[in-house]
Every structure is written in C-alpha cells, then in structure tokens.
C-alpha positions in Angstrom: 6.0 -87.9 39.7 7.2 -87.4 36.3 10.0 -84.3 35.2 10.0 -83.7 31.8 12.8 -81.5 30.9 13.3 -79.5 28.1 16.6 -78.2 26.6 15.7 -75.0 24.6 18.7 -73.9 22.4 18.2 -70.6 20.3 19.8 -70.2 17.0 21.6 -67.0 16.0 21.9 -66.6 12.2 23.7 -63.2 11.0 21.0 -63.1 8.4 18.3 -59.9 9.0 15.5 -61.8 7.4 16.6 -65.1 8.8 16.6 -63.9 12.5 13.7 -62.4 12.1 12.1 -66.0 11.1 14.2 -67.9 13.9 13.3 -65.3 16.7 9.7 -66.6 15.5 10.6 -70.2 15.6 12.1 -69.8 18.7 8.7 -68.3 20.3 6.7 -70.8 18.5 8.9 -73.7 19.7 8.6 -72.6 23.6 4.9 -72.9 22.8 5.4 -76.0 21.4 7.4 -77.8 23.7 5.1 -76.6 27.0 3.5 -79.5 28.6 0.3 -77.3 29.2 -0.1 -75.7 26.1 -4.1 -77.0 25.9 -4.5 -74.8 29.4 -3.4 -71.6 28.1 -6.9 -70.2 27.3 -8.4 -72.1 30.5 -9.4 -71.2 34.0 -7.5 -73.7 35.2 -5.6 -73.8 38.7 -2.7 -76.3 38.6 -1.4 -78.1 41.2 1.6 -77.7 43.3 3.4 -80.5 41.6 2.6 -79.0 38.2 3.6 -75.4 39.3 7.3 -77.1 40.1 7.0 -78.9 36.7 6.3 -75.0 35.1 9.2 -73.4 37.0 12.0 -76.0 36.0 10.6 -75.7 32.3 10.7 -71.9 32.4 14.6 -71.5 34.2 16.3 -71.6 30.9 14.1 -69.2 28.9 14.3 -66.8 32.1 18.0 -67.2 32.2 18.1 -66.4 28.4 15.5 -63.5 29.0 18.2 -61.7 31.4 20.8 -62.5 29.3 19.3 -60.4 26.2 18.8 -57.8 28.5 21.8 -57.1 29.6 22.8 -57.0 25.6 20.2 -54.5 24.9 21.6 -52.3 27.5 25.1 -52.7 26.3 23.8 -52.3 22.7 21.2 -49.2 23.9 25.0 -47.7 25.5 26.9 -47.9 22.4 24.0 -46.2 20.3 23.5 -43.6 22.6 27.5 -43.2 22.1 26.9 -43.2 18.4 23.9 -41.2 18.4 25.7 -38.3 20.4 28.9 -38.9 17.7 26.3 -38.2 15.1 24.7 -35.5 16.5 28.4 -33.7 17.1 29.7 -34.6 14.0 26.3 -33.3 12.2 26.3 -29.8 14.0 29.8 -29.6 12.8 29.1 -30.3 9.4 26.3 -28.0 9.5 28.6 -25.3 10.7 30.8 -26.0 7.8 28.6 -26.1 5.2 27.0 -23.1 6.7 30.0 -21.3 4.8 28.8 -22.3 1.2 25.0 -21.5 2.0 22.9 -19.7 -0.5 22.9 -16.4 2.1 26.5 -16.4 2.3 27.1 -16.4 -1.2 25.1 -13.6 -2.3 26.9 -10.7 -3.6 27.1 -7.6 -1.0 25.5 -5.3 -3.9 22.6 -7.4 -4.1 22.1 -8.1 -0.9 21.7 -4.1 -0.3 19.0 -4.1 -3.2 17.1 -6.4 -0.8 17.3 -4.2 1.7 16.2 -1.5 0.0 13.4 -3.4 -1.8 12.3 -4.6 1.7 11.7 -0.3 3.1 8.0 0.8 2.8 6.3 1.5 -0.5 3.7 4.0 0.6 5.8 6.1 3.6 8.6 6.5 5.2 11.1 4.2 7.4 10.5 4.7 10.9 13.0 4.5 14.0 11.3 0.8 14.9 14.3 -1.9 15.6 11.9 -4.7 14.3 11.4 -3.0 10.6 13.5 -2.3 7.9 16.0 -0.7 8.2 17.2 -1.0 11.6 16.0 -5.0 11.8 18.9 -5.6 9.2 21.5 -4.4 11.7 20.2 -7.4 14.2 20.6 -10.5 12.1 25.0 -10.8 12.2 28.1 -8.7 11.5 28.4 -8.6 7.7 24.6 -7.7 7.4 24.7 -4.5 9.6 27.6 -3.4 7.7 26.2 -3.7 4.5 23.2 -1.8 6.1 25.1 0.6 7.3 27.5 0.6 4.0 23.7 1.4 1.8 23.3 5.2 1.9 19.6 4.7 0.3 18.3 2.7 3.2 18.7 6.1 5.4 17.8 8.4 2.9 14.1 9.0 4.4 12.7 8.6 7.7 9.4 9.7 9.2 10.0 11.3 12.6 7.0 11.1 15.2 7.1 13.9 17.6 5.1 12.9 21.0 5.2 13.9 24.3 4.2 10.9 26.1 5.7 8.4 28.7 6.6 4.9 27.1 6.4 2.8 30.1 2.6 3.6 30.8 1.1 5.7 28.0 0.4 8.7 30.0 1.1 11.9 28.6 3.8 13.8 30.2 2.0 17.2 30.6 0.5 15.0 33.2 4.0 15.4 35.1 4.0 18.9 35.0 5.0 19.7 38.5 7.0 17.1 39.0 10.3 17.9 36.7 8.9 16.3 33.7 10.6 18.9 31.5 13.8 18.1 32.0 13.2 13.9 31.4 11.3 14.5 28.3 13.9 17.1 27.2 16.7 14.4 27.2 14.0 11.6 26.0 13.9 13.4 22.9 17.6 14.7 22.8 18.5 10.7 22.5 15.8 10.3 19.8 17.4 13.3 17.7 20.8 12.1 18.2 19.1 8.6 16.7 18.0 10.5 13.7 21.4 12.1 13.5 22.9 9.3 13.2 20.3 7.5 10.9 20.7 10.6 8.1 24.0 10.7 8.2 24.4 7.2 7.2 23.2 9.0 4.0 26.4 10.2 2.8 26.8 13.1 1.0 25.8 12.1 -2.5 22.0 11.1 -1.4 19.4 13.0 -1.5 17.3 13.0 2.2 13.6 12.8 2.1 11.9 13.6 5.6 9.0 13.4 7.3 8.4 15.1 10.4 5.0 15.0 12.3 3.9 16.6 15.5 1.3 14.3 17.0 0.7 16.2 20.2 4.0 17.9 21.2 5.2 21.2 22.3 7.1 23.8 20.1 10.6 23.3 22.1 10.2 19.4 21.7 9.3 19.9 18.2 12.7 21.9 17.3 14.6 19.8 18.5 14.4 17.1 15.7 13.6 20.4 13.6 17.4 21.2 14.8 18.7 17.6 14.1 17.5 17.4 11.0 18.8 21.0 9.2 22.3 19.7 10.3 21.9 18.0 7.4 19.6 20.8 5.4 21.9 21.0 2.6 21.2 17.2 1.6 17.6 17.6 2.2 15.7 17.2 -1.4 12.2 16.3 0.0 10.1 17.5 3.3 7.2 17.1 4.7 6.0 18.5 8.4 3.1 18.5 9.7 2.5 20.6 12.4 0.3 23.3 14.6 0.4 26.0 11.9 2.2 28.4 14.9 5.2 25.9 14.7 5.3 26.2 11.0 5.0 29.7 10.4 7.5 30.7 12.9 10.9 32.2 11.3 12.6 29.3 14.2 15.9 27.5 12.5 14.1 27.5 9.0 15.8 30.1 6.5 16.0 29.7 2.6 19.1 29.4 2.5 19.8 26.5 4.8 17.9 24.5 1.8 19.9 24.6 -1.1 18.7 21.2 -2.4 15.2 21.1 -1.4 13.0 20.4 -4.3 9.7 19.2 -3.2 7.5 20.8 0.5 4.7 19.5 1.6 3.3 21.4 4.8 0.2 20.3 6.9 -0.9 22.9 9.3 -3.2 20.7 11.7 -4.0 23.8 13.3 -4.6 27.5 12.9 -2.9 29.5 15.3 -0.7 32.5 15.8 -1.7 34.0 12.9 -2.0 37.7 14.1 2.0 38.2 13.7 1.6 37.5 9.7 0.5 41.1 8.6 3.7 42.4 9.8 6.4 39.1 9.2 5.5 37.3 6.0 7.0 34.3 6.0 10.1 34.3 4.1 12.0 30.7 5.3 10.1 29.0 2.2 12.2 30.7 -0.8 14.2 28.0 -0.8 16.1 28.2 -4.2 15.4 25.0 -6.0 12.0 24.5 -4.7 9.7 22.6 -7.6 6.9 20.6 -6.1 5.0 22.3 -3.4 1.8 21.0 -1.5 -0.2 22.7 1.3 -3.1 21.7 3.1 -4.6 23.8 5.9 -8.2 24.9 7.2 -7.5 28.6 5.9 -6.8 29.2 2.5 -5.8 32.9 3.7 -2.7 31.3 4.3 -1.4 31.1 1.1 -1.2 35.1 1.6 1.8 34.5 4.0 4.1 32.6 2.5 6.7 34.5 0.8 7.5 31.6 -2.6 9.2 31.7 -5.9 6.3 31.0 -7.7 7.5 31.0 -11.0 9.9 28.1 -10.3 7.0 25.6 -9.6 6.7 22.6 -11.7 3.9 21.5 -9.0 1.4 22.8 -6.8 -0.8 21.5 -5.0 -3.4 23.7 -3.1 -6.1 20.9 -2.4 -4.1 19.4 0.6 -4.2 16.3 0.1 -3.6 13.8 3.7 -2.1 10.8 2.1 1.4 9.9 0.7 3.0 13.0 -0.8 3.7 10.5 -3.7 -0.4 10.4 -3.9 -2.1 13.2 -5.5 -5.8 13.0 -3.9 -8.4 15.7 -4.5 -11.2 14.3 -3.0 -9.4 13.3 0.4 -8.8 17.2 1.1 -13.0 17.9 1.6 -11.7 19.6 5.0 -9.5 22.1 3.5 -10.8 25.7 2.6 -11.2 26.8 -0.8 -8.9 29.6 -2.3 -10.6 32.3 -4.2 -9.6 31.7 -7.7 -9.4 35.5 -8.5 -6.3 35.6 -6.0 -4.9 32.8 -7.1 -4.8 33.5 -10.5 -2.6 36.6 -10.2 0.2 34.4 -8.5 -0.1 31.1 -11.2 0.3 34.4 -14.1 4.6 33.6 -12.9 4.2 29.9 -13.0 5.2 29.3 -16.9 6.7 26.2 -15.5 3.9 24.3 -13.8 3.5 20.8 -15.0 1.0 19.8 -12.7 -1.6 21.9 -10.5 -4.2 21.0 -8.1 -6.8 23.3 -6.6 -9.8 23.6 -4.7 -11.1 26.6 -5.7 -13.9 29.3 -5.0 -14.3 31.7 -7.5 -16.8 35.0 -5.7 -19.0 37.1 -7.8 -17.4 40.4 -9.5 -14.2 38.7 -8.8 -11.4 39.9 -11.1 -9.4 37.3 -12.9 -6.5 38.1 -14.5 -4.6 36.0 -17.9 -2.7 32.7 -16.7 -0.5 31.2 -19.8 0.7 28.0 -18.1 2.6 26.4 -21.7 4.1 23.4 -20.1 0.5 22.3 -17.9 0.3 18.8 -18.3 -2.0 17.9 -15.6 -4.8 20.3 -13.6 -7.3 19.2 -11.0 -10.0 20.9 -10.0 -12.1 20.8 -7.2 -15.1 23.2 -6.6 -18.5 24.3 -5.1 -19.5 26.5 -8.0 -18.7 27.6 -11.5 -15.1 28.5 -12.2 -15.7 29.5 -15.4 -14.1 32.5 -14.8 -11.2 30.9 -14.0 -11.3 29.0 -16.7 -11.6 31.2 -20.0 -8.6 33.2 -18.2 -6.2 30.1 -18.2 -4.2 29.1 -21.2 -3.0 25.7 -21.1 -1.9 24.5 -24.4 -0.1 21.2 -23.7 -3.0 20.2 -21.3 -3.6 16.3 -21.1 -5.0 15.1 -18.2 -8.3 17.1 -16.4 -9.1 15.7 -13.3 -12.7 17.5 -12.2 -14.3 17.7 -9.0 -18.1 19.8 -8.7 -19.2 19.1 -5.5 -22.2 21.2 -5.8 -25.5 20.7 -8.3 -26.7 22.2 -11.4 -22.8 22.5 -13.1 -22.1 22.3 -16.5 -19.4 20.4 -17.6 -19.2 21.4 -21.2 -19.8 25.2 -19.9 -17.1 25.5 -16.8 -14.5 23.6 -18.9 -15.2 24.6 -22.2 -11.9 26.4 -23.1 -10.0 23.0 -22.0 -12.2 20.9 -24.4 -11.6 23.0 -27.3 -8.2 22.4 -27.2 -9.4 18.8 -28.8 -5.9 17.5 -26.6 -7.4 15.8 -23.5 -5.9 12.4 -23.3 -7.1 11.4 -20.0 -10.8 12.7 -18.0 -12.0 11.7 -14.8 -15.3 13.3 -13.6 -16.1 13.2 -9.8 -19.5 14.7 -9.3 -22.8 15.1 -6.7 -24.9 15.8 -9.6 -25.4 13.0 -12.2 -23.6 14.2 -15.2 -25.4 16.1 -17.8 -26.5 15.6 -21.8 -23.7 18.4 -22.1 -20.6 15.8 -21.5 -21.7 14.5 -24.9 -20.8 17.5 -26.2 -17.3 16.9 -24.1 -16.2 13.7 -25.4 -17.0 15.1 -29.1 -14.3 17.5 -28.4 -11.7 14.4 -26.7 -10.6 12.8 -30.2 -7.4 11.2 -28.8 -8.9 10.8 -25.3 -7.5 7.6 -23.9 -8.7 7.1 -20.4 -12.1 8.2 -19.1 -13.2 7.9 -15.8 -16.6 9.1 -14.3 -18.9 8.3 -11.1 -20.8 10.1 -8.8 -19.9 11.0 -5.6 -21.2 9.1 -2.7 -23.5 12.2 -1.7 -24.6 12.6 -4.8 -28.9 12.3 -4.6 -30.8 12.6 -8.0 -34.4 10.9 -7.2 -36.0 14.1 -7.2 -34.7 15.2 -10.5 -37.5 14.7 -12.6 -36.8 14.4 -16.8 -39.7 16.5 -18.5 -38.6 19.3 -16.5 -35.0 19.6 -17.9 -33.6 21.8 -20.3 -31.9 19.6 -23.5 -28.8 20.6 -22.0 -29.5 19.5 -18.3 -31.0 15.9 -19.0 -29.3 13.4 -17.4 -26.5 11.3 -19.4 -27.0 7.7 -19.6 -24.5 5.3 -20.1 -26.6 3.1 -22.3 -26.9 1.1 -25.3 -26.6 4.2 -27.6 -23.4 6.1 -25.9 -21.5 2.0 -26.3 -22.6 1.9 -30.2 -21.2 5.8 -30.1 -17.8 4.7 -28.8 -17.9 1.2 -30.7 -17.9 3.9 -34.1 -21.2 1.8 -35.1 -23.2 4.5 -35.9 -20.3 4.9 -38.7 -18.6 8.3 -36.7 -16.6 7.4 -33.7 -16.5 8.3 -30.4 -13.1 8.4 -28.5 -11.5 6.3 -31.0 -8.3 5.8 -29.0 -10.2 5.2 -25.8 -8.8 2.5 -23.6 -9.7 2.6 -20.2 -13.1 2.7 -19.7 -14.0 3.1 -15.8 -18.3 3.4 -14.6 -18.1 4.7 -11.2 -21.7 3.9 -10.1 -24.1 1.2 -11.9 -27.2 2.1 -9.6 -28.1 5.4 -11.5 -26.3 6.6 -14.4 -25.0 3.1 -16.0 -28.1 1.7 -17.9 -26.4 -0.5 -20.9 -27.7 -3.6 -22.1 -25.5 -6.9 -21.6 -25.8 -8.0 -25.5 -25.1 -4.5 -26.2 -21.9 -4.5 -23.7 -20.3 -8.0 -25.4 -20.7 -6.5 -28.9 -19.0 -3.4 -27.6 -16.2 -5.3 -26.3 -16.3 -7.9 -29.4 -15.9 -4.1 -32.0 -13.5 -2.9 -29.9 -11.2 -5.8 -29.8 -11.1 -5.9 -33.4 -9.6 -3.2 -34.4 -12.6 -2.2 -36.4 -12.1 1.3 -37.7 -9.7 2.2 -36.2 -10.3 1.7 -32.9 -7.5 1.4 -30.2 -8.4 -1.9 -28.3 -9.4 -2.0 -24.4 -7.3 -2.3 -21.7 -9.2 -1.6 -19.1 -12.8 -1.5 -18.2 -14.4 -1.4 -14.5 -18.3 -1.3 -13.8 -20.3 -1.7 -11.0 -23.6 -3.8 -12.6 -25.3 -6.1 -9.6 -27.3 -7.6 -12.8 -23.9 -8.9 -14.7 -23.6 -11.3 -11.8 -24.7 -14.0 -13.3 -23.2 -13.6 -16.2 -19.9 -12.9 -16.2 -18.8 -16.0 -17.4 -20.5 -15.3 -20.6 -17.9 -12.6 -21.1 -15.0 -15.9 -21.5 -15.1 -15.6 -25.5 -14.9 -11.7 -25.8 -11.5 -11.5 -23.3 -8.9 -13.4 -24.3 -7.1 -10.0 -25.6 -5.5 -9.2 -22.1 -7.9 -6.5 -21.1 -8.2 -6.0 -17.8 -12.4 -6.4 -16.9 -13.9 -6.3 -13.5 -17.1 -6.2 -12.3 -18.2 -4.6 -8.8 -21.1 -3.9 -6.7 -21.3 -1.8 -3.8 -17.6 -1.6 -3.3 -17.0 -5.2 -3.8 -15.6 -7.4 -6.6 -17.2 -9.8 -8.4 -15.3 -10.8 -11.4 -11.8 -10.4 -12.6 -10.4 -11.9 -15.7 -7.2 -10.7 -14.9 -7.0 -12.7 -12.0 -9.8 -15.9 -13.0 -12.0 -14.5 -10.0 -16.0 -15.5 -10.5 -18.6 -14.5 -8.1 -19.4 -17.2 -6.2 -21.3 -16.9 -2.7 -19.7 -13.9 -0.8 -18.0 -11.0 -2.3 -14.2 -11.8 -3.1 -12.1 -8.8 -1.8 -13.0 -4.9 -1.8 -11.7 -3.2 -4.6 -13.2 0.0 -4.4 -12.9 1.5 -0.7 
C-alpha cells in the first residue's frame, strides 16, 4: 500500500484583492492535489484502505478549518466590542447634536405661530389632550411653556355639556337612584375648573371667544360651565350657546353688565320651552353694551318678541339661524327655522342705522303694516322667503347696498317685482339667486339695472320642479330665462350694448334646466371677454354644471391661459379644473358641490 502525502501550506497576503484570489487558489489547489478528484461526481464506494488514504490527506485542512474558526470568533468578539463602541458613541453624538437640530433652533415667537396656525379653521379648540392645543403641552418642557406662554391658543374653546358616563356610554339619568347626582356634579366641577384654567391662560389683553353647547344635559350641569366661564365675562368678545331655549331665557348668572366686551351672540334654542314666564320677564341679560353682531336661530320666531336688545347698535343680524360656523353666514341651511313677520320686524330695523349686514327669513301677512327702515350703511341683505316681500321691500332704504343674496322658496315670484327698489339703486355689485321656481324673463330686466355687477350667482333649488310649466301659457314676464346663446352674446357686449360689463364671476347652478348655451357660443364668450373688448372686465371665475362639455373640455386649453378659474360639474361632481389641470377621465374626480 502506497501513502501519498500532501503538505498544504496557505498563503496570507495583506492585500484585499489578493486574498480574495489566494483564498481561491487555496480551494482550487485542495481540489487539485486530491488523489480522487475523478470520483467526486461518482457513486463510488471506496475501500477501507482508500478511506485511511482520505483521512491522512484531509488532517491538515481540518486542523486549518478549526484554526480559522477559532479566529472568526475572536474577530466576531472584538466587532461585537466595536459595534457596541459605535452604537454608544453614536447615541451620544446623536444627543449632542440633538442641541443644534432644526426644532431647537427655531425662535420661541415662531414656534407659537405654529401653534396657533395648527388650532381649527372652522370651530373651536376643544378640551381633547391629543389636539391642538393641549397636545403641545405633551411633547417636552420648553414646548408647554411656550403653549402656555401663547394667550391666543386659549382664546376660544367649545365646551360640550353631557351627562353621560365615560367608562361605558350610558347616560347617567340611568343612575338616578343610585347617587348619580352627586358623581356627575363633581365630574363636571373638574371639567369647569379645566376650562378655568384653559381661559385664563388668555391673559387679560385677549379677547375670549366661546362656545358652549348643551348636548343633552340638565340646567344645574349646564350652569356650571355657564358659572366658569363669566368669571372671565369681562374678556369675553364672542359667544355662542346653544341650548333648550328654558336654559337661555332664564335671567340665571347672565346680566348686561357682566359683558362689557362682548361684541358678537349667537344663540341656538334647540328647544322651545318655558316660554309662559316671557309675558311678564322679558329678557333683559342680552343688553350687553357693546353688542354688534347678533345671530338667532330658533323654531319660534315669536321669540325675537322677548329679548330685550339695543337694536340700534347692530352692525349684524342675523334672523335666519343659520347651524354652521358663526364665521359662516348660511341662509339656506336654516329651512327649520320659523319665519318672522316682516311687518314686526321692520319697526325694530327702523333703530338699526348701523347695520352692515342683515339676514332674514321673513313672512310678510296680508294687511300687514310696514313701517320706513333707512338702513345708510347696509352693505349686505339676505333674504329668505315663502312669498312676496314686496312690502318689505319698497319700505327699506338701503343706499350703500352691494351684495343681495335672495332666497324664494315658493313659485310664481318675481324677481324684478319683490326686489325692484334694490335694482333701481343701479349699485348691486354682487347677486346670488336661490330659487324653486326657474327664474323668470323678468331677471333680464334685473341685470339691466346691475351696471357694475361683479359676481352673479343663480341655480335652482334642489326641489325646484318645472316640467309642468308649459311656455305658450306664460305671460311675457313669466317665461322662463334661458341661459343661452343670446343672454352670453348680451354679456360678451356683442350685440354692441353690454351686459354686466364688470362681471367676473360667473356661477350656473344647475345645467339640466335653465343652462341651454351652445359650446361655440361659450368659447367665443370666454375668447370676448378675455380681451378686454369694450370694456369688459375679464373673468375670474366661471362654474357650470354641462354633462355635454365632457368631452370637451380640453378644447377650452386655448381660451384659459388668463388665470380664470373654470370648472365644470355634473350632478355634484367635478369634471374639469384648469386651476388645478383636472380632466375627466373615468370616474368623477372629487365633489365639489355638496
């Protein structure tokens, strides 16, 4: 028998790319030097003598094998040594650095206009740890005292008042016989302290705006944050409550003369009770001395009979009740208000020289008597109303009147005949016509009398139902007013005399019924206007709904590269907008119109 021996000797060469080629020599030369090399890729069984032959040419290599193993664990130690160095060192850099970060450096001043850019747009700040502004007192020291240090971030809250557990949901009326008073008494105790606290974070020098709403609470839980709040009353400049109208109308901590600085009241009675006490105790807690802007909405207009107000120190009223933001001045969302007879209100709007802006849903009853209103600062009226208010109307003197905002929810109206003193005037800048009935050949006869009209918006309310009208039974005055071809070659001045020169928002409310133009006749409209042709102020603006423009909108390229704002809808959705390079493509884009 034969031993071949083998002395294998590896070669270690500093050199990265050089190791890498002698680790493969070294493999390749093992290979090499292997007496049964041809049998790797063969079934066959070798013999005893051959399997000693193997294991005396394989010793080496294994003691080499065990030999880089115990190096990789010594070299796997040391870079678990350095990786944990690194990772130390790293956190501590990180910490370090953390001092120079973009966060840190930002000035304290403009840190608290990003907190108050951050609270709600359309409401109030609410006591809610994870939203502005109690989230900023969470994040580390500095911010909560800058918080804290911002007077504006606490100058409005909107208080919920609810009697109901938080652990389950279930309304504590529930507990009634099991000493429930006394638990949600001190529940809401440590809620008013919270809005204490939150106000008077105010300061002095701000101006508190409040909102307080009684979801479904008693009257004694409801003055308690009534109580919390006029500890502040002389800093109060804006409130809003709404409430059962029982809980409003009661005398209870409310007096004039607690709100020295309250300048704008909006009261929603959510629902009529205790009103038999009113004949004999008007209300008297609403004379609040610098009281401008007032808004009311309630399901009794007989109200308004009750509360004891300096009318004639009103800049603006609002008697159509509108629900949303009392920022928002929505006629249309107060359908479920009463009407107020126009006769009566007109002898309390005879004091109100200094009314700016008014808003009414009015009723006017036959044989009514109206008396003279000279309103010489009116800038702004809505109107919303079942029937003619004419006679309200031709009694009212607005002079500086700009903006009429109509609402006829009833059919058969006149425009040009209920409104006809206001369009005289030749001032109305800005029109928008809600109506059930499709609007007549009479608001012709308006627009003629709008010369520096600049905005004009008119639709149909969604109600509205004019398939039974039938043409050839219709007075000249009653036909039905088409926005066609002719009415866009009116306003484009090509007929040489133009209409609404300075018109620049142009809004079609419905495209089903009363819009009927021509696409040719729309681009040359556009294309006029745009020029500056005869004097005519360019567009701005102009919504429509037209289901047949769909397909062509893209046309429309050429004629808007002037920055005017065109979109095109259909049944409340959008389908093109320049302003935005939006196309109508498969489904509808977004709602626009809700």
């Amino acid at each position: 028998m034969v031993i071949v021996q083998c002395s294998y000797y590896p070669i270690l060469i500093p050199s990265q790319s050089e190791q890498t080629r002698a680790n493969s020599a070294t493999e390749d030369s093992l290979l090499v030097a292997f007496p049964y090399t041809s049998l790797l890729q063969s079934n066959y069984i070798p013999t005893d003598e051959e399997v000693l032959e193997i294991n005396a040419f394989l010793s080496q290599p294994t003691k080499e094998l065990g030999m880089l193993a115990s190096e990789m664990t010594k070299l796997q130690i040391a870079l678990d040594g350095l990786r944990q160095r690194y990772d130390n060192l790293h956190n501590q850099v990180a910490l370090c650095r953390s001092v120079t970060s973009l966060a840190r450096r930002i000035p304290s001043e403009i840190l608290s206009e990003i907190f108050c850019m951050s609270l709600p747009t359309n409401g109030y700040p609410v006591l809610n740890s994870w939203l502005p502004p109690l989230i900023f007192m969470h994040i580390c020291r500095r911010w909560r005292d800058i918080a804290i240090s911002t007077p504006k971030l606490w100058s409005s809250i909107r208080i919920e008042v609810l009697d109901v557990r938080m652990d389950g949901g279930a309304w504590w009326s529930d507990y009634e016989n099991s000493g429930y008073p006394s638990i949600l008494e001190t529940w809401h105790n440590r809620r008013a302290l919270l809005v204490t606290q939150w106000l008077r974070r105010a300061g002095n020098n701000v101006s508190l705006s409040i909102k307080l709403c009684n979801v479904d609470a008693s009257s004694e839980s409801f003055n308690i944050y009534l109580n919390s709040i006029l500890s502040l009353a002389p800093f109060i400049k804006s409130l809003s409550i709404e409430a059962p109208s029982n809980y409003l109308w009661s005398s209870g901590p409310l007096q004039a003369t607690a709100l020295p600085g309250l300048q704008s009241l909006f009261l929603q009675a959510v629902r009529l009770e205790g009103l038999s006490g009113f004949d004999t105790q008007p209300i008297s807690w609403l004379c609040a001395p610098s009281l401008k802007r007032l808004r009311i909405r309630t399901n009794d207009s007989a109200i308004v009979l009750y509360l004891r107000i300096n009318w004639c120190q009103l800049t603006h009223l609002d008697l159509c009740g509108s629900s949303a933001d009392p920022t928002q001045w929505d006629v249309a969302a107060s359908s479920s208000t009463f009407p107020v007879s126009s006769g009566f209100l007109s002898q309390f709007l005879q004091t109100c020289e200094l009314l700016v802006e008014c808003r009414l849903h009015l009723v006017p009853y036959n044989d009514e008597i109206h008396v003279p209103m000279h309103l010489p600062r009116l800038l702004r009226l809505a109107i919303k109303s079942k029937s003619d208010v004419r006679p309200f109307i031709d009694m009212l003197n607005a002079p500086a009147l700009r903006e009429l905002d109509v609402h006829f929810y009833a059919k058969g109206l006149l425009l040009g005949n209920s409104f006809n003193r206001l369009f005289l005037s030749e001032k109305i800048e800005t029109l928008v016509v809600d109506t059930v009935d499709p609007l007549r050949s009479d608001f012709l006869w308006c627009l003629r009398h709008c010369p520096v009209l600049k905005s004009l918006d008119f639709k149909r309310h969604p109600d509205s139902d004019t398939y039974g009208l039938e043409y050839a039974n219709l007075t000249d005055d009653m036909r039905i007013f088409e926005l066609g071809d002719t009415f866009l070659r009116q306003l484009s001045a090509r007929d040489g005399h133009p209409l609404c020169p300075l018109l620049e928002d142009l809004i079609c409310g419905d495209g089903r019924i009363i819009i009927n133009f021509s696409f040719p006749a729309l681009i040359d409209f556009i294309e006029h206007k745009q020029s500056g042709a005869s004097s005519l102020a360019k567009l701005k603006k102009f919504h429509i709904r037209r289901s047949e423009f769909v397909d062509m909108v893209r046309m429309l390229d050429p004629v808007l590269s002037d920055g005017i704002s065109f979109n095109v809808y259909v049944y409340g959705d959008e389908l093109f907008d320049n302003e935005a390079h939006l196309y109508y493509d498969g489904p509808f884009i977004h709602n626009a119109y809700n």
